[in-house]
C-alpha positions as CSV (number, residue, x, y, z in Angstrom):
1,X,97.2,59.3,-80.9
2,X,96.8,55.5,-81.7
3,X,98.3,52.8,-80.4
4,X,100.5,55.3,-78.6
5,X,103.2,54.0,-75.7
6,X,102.5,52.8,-73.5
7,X,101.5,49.1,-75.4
8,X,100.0,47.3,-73.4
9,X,100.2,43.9,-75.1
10,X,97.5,41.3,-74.4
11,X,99.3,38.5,-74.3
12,X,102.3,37.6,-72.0
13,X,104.9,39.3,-71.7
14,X,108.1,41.5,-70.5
15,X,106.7,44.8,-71.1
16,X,106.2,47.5,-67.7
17,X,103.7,50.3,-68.0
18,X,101.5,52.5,-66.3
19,X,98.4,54.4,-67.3
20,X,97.7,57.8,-66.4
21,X,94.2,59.7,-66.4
22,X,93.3,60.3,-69.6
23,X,94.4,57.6,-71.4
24,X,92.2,55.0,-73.0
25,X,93.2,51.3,-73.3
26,X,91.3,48.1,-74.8
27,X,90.8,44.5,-73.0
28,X,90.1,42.3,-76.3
29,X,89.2,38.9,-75.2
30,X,90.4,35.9,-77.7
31,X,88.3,32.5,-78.2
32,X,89.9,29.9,-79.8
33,X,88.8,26.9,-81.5
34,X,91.6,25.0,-80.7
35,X,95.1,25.2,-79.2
36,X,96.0,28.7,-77.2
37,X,99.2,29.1,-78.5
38,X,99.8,31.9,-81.2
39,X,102.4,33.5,-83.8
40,X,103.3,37.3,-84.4
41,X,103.7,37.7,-88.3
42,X,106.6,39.8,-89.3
43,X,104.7,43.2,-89.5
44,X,105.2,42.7,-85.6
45,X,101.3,43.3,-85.1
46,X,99.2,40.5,-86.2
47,X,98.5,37.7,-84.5
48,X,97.6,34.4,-85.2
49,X,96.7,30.8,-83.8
50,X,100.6,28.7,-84.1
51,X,97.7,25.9,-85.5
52,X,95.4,27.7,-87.9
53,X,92.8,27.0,-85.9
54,X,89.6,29.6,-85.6
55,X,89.7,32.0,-83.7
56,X,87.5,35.0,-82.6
57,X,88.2,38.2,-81.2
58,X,86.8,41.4,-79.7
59,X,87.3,44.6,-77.5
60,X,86.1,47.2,-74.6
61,X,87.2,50.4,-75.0
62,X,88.4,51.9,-70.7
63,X,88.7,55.6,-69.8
64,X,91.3,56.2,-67.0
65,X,89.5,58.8,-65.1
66,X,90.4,60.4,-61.8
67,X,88.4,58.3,-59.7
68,X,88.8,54.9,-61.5
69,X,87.5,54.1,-64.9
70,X,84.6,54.0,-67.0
71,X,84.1,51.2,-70.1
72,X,83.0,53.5,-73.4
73,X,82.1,50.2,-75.2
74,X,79.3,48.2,-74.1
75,X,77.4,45.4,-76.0
């Protein structure tokens, strides 16, 4: 299932969760080329730099295993 609870958002926020074995989650770093602070659109799921400013982004894919967990994405 994609993007299935629980979401994990990766920015600040409010939101509890706990993951299981099993499940998979992402850790997607964000460079910016300016200022940090950033805008949801109204689609509630993109995200974008509050100044326009560049900004790059990308992702590791992690396995909750039984003893831990294991990264499926490597560069």
């Amino acid at each position: 299932m994609y993007h299935s609870e629980p979401l994990i958002l990766h920015h600040s926020n409010e939101n509890s969760g706990r993951m299981v074995e099993g499940q998979t989650f992402t850790i997607e770093p964000i460079l910016t080329m300016e200022k940090t602070e950033c805008v949801t659109w109204e689609d509630g799921w993109t995200t974008v730099t509050a100044d326009g400013s560049w900004a790059a982004q990308f992702e590791h894919t992690i396995l909750v295993t039984k003893t831990g967990a294991e990264i499926l994405t490597k560069l």
